[in-house]
MOPAC internal coordinates of N, CA, C and O (Angstrom, degrees):
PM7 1SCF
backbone

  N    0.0000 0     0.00 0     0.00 0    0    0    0
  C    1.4525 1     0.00 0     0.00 0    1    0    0
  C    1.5302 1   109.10 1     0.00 0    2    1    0
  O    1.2310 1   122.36 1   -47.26 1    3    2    1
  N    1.5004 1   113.08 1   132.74 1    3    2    1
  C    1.5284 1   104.15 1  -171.55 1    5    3    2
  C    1.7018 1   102.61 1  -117.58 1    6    5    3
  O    1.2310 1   123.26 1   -46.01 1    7    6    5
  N    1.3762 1   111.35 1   133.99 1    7    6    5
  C    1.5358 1    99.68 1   178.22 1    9    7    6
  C    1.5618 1   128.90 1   -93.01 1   10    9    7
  O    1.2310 1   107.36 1    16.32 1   11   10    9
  N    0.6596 1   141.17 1  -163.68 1   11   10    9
  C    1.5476 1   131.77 1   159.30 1   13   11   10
  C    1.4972 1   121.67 1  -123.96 1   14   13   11
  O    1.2310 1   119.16 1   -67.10 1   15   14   13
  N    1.3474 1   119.21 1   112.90 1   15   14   13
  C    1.4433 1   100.09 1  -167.20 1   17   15   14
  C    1.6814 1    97.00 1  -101.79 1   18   17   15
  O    1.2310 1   126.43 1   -26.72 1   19   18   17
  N    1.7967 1   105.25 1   153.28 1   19   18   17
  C    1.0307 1    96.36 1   170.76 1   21   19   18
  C    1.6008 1   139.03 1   -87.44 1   22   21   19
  O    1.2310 1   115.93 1   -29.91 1   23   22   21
  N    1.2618 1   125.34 1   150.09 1   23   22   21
  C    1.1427 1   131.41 1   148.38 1   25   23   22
  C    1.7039 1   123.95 1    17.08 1   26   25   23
  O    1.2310 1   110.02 1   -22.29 1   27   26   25
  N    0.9443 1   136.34 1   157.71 1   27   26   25
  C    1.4604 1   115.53 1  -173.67 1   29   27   26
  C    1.8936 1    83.96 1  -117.43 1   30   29   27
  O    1.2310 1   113.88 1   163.20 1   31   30   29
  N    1.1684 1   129.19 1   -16.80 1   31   30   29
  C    1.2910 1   112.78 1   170.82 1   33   31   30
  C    1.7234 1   120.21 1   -63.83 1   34   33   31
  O    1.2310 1   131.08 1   139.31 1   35   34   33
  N    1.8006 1    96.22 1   -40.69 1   35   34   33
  C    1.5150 1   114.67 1  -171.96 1   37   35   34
  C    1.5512 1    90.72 1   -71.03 1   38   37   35
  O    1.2310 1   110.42 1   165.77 1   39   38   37
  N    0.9557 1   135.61 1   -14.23 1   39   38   37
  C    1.6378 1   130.92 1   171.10 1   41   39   38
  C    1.2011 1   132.88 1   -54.94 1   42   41   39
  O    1.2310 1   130.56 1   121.28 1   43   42   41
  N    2.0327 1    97.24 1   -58.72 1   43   42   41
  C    0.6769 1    82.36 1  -163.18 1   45   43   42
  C    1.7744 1   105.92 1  -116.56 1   46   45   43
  O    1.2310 1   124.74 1  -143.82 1   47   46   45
  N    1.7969 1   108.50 1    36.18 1   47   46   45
  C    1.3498 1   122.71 1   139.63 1   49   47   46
  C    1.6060 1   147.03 1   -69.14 1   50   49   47
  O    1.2310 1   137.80 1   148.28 1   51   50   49
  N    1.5670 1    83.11 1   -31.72 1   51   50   49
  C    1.8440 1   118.94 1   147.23 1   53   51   50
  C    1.4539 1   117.25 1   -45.16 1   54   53   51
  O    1.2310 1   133.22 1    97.99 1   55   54   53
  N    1.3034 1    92.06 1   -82.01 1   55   54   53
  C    1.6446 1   103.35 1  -175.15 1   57   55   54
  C    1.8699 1   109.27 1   -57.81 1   58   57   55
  O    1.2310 1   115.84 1   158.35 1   59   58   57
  N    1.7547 1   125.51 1   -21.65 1   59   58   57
  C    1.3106 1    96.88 1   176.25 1   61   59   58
  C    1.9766 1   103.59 1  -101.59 1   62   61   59
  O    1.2310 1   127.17 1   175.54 1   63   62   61
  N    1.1189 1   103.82 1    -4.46 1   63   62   61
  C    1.5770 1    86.47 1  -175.52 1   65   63   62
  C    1.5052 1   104.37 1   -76.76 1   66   65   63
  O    1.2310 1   119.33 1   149.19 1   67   66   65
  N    1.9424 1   118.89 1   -30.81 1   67   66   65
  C    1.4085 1   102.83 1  -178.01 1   69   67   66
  C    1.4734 1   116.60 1   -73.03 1   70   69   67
  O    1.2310 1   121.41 1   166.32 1   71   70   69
  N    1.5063 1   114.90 1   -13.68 1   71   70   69
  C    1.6576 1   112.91 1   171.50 1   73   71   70
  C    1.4334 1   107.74 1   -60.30 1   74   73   71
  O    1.2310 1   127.21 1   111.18 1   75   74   73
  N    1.1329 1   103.73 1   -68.82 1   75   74   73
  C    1.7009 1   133.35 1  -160.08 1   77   75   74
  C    1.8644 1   113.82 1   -65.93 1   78   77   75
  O    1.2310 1   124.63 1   146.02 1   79   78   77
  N    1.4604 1   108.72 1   -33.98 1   79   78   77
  C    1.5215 1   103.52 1  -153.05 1   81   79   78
  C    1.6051 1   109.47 1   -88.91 1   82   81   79
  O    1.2310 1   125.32 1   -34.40 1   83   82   81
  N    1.3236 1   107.38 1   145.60 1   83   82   81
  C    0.9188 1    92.53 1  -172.16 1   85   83   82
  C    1.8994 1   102.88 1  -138.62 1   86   85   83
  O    1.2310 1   106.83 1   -79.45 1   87   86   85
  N    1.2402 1   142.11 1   100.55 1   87   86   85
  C    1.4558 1   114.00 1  -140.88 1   89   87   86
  C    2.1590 1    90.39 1  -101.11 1   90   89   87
  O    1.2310 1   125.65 1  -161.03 1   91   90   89
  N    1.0506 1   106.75 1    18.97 1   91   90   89
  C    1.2088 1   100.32 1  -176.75 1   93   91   90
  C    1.7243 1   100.09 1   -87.59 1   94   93   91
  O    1.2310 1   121.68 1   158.95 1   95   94   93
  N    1.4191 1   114.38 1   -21.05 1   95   94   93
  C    1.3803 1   134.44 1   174.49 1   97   95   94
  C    1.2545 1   133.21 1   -78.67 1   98   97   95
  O    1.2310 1   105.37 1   -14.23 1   99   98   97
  N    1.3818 1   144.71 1   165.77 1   99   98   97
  C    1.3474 1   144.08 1  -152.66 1  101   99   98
  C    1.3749 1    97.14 1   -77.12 1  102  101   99
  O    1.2310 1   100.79 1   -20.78 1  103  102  101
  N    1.4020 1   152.49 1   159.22 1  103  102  101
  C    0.8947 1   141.07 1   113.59 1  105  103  102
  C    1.7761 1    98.49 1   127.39 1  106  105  103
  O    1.2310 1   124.78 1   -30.39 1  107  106  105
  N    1.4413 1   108.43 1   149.61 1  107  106  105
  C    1.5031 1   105.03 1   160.55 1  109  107  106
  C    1.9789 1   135.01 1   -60.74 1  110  109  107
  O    1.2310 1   124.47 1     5.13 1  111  110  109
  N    0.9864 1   109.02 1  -174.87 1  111  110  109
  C    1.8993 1    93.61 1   174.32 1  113  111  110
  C    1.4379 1   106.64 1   -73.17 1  114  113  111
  O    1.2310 1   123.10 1   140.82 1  115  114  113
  N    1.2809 1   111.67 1   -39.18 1  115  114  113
  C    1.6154 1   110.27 1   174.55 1  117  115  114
  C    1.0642 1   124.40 1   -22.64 1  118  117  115
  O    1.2310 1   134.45 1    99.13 1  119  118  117
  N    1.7870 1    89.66 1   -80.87 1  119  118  117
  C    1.6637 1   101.82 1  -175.73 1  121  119  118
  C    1.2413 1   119.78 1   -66.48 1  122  121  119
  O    1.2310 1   115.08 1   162.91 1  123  122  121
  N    1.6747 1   126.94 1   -17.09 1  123  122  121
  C    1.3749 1   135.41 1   178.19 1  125  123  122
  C    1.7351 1    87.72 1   -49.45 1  126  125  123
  O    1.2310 1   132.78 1   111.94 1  127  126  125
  N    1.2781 1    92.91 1   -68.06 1  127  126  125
  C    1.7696 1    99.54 1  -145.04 1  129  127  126
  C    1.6039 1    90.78 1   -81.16 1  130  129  127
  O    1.2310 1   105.27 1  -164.51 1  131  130  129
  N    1.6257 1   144.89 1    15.49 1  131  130  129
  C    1.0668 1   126.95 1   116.71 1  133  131  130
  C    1.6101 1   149.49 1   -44.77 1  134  133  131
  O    1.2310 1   144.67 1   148.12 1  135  134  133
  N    1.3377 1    69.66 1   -31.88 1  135  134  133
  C    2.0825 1    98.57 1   174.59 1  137  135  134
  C    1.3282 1   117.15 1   -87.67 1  138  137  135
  O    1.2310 1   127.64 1  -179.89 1  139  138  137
  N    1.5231 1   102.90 1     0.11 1  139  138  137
  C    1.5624 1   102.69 1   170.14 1  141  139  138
  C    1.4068 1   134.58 1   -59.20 1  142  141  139
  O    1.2310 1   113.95 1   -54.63 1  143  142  141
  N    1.3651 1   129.06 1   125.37 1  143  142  141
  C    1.3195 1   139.41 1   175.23 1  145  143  142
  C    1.5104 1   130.48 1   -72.62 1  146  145  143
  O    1.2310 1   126.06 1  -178.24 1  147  146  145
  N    1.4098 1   105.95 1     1.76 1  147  146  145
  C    1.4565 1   118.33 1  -155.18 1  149  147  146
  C    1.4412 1   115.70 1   -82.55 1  150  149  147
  O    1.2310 1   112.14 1  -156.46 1  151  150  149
  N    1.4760 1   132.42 1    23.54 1  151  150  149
  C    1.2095 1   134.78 1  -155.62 1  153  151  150
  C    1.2588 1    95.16 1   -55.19 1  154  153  151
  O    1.2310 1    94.67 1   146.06 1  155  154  153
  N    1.0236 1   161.68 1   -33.94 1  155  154  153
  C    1.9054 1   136.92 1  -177.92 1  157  155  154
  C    1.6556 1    91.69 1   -69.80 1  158  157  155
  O    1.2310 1    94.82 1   161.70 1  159  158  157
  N    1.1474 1   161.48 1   -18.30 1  159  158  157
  C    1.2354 1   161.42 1   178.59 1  161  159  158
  C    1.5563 1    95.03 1   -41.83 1  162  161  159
  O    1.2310 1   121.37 1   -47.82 1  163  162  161
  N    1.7231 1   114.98 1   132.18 1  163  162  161
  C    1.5276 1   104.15 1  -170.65 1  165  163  162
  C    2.2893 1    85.79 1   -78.04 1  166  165  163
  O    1.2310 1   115.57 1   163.05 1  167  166  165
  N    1.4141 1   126.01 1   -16.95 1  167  166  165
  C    1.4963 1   119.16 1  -145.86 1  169  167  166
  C    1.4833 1    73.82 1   -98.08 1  170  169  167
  O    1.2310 1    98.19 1  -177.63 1  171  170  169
  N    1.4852 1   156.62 1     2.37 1  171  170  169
  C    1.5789 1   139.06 1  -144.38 1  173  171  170
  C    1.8239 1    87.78 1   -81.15 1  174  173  171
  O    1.2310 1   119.55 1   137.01 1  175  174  173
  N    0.9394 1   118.46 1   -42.99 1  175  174  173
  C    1.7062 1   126.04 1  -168.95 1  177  175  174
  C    1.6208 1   107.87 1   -59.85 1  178  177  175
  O    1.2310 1   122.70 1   139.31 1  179  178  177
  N    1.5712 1   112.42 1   -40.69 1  179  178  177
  C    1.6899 1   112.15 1  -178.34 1  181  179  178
  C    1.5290 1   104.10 1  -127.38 1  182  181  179
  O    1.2310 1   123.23 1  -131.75 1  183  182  181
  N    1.8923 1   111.41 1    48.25 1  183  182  181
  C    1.4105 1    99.37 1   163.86 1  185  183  182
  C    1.5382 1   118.02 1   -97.60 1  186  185  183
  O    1.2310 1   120.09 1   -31.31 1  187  186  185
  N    0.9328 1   117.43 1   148.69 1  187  186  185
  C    1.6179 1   138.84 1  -169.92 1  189  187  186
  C    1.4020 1   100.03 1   -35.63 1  190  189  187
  O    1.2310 1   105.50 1   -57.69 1  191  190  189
  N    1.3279 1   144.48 1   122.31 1  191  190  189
  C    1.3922 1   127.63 1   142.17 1  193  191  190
  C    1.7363 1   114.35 1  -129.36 1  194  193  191
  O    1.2310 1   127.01 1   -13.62 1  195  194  193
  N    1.5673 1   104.11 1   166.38 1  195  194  193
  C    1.7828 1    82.73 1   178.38 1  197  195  194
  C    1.3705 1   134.47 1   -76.09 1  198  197  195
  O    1.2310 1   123.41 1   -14.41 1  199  198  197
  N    1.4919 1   111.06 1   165.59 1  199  198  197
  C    1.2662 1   114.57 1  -158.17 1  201  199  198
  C    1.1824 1   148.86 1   -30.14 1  202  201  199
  O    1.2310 1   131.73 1   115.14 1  203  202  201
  N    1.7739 1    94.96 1   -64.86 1  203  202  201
  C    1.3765 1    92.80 1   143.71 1  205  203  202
  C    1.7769 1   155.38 1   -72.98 1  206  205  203
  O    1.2310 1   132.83 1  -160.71 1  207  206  205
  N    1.5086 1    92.82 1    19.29 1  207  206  205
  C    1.9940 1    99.21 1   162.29 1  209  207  206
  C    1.4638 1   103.37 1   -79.39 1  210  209  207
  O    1.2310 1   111.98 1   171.03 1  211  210  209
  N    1.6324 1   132.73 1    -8.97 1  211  210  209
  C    1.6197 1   127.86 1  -159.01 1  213  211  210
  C    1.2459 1    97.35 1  -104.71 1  214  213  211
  O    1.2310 1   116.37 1   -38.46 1  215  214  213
  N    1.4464 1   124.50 1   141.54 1  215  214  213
  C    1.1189 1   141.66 1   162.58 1  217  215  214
  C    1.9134 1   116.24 1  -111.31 1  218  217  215
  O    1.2310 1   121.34 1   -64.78 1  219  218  217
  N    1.4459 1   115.04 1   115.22 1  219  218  217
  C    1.7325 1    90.34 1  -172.82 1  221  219  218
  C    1.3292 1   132.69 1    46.10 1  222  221  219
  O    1.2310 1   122.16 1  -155.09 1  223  222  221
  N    1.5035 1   113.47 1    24.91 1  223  222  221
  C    1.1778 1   138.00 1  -178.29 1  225  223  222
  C    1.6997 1   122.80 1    49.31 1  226  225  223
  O    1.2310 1   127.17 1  -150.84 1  227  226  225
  N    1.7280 1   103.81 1    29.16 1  227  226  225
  C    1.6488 1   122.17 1   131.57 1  229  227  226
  C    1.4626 1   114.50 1   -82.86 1  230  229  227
  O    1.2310 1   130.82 1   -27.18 1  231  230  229
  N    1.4425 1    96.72 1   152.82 1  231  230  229
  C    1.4373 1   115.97 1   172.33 1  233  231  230
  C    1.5774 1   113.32 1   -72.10 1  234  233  231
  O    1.2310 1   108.80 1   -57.32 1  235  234  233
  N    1.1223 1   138.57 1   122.68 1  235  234  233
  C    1.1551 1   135.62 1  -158.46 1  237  235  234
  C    1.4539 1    85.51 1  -111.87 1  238  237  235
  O    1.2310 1   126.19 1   -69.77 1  239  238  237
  N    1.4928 1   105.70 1   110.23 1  239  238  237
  C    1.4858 1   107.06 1   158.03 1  241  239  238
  C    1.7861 1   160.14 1   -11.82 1  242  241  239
  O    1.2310 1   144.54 1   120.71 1  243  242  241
  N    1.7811 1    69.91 1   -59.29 1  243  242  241
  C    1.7634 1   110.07 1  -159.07 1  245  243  242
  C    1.6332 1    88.66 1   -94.79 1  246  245  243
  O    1.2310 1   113.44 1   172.22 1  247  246  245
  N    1.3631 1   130.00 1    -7.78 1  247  246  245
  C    1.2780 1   117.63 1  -164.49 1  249  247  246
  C    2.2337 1    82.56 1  -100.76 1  250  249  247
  O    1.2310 1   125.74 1   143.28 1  251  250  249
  N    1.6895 1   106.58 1   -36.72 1  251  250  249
  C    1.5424 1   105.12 1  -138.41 1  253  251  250
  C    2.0702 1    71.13 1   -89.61 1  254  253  251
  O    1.2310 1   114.36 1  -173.42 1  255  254  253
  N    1.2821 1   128.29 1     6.58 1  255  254  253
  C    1.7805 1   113.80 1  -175.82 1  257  255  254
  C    2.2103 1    86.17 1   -89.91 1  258  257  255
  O    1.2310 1   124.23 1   149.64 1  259  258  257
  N    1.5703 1   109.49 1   -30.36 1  259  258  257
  C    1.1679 1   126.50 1   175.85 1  261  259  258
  C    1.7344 1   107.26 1   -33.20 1  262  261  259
  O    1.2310 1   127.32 1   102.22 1  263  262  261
  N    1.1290 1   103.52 1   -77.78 1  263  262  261
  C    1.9184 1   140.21 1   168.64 1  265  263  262
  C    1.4625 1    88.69 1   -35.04 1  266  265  263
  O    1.2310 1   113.35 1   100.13 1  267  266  265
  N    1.6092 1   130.18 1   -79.87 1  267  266  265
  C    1.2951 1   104.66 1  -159.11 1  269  267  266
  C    1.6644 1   105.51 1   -85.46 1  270  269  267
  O    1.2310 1   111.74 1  -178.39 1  271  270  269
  N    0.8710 1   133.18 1     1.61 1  271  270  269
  C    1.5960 1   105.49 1   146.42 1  273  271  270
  C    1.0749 1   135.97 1   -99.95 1  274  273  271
  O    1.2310 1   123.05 1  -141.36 1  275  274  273
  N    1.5312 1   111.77 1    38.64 1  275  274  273
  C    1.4302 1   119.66 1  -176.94 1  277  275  274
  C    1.4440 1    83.96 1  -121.51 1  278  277  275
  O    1.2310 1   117.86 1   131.74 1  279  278  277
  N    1.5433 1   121.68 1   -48.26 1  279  278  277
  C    1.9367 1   103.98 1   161.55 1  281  279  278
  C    1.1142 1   156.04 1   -70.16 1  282  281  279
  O    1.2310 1   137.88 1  -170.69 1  283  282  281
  N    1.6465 1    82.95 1     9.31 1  283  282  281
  C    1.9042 1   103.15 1  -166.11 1  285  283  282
  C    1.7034 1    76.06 1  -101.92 1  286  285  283
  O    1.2310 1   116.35 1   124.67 1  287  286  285
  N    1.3954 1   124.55 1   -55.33 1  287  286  285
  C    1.9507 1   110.83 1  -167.00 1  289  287  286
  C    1.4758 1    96.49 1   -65.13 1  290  289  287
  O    1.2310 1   111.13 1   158.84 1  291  290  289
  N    1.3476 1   134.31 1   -21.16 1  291  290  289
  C    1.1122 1   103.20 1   168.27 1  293  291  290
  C    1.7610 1   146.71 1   -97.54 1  294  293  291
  O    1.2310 1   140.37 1  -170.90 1  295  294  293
  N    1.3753 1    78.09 1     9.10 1  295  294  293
  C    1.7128 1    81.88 1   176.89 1  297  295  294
  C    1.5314 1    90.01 1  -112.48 1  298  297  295
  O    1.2310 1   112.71 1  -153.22 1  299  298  297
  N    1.1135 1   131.38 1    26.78 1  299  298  297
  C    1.8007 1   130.10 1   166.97 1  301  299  298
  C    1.3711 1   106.94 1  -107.05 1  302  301  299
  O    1.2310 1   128.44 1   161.17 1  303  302  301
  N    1.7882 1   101.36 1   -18.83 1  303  302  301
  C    1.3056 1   101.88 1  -174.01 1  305  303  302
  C    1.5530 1   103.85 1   -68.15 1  306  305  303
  O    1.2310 1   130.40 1   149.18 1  307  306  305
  N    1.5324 1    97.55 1   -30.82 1  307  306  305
  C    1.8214 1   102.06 1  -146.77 1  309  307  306
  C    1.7393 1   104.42 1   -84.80 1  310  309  307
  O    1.2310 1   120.10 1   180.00 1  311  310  309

């Protein structure tokens, strides 16, 4: 029987959406785990966010400060 292991990217998109996700909450897993706070996290530097927060495949800051105030007006909305 042969298994398939995954990817170390698919890992470690795995490993932050089951920390982070939460779908009862604003936003997709992306942007959740864009909005992550976890800087001692050894994955906080290469966790998944959407597309456009990446620049040259850095996390562009100024795009992911974007993300959380687009989830902060919307759960103020709600």
């Amino acid at each position: 029987m042969t298994t398939t292991r995954p990817s170390y990217r698919q890992a470690i998109n795995d490993m932050c959406e089951r920390c982070v996700y939460d779908p009862r909450a604003r936003g997709g897993w992306r942007e959740q785990v864009a909005d992550c706070g976890g800087i001692s996290c050894p994955l906080y530097d290469v966790r998944p966010v959407p597309r456009d927060c990446a620049t040259d495949g850095l996390i562009d800051d100024a795009k992911v400060a974007e993300v959380r105030r687009k989830l902060q007006r919307s759960t103020a909305a709600a």
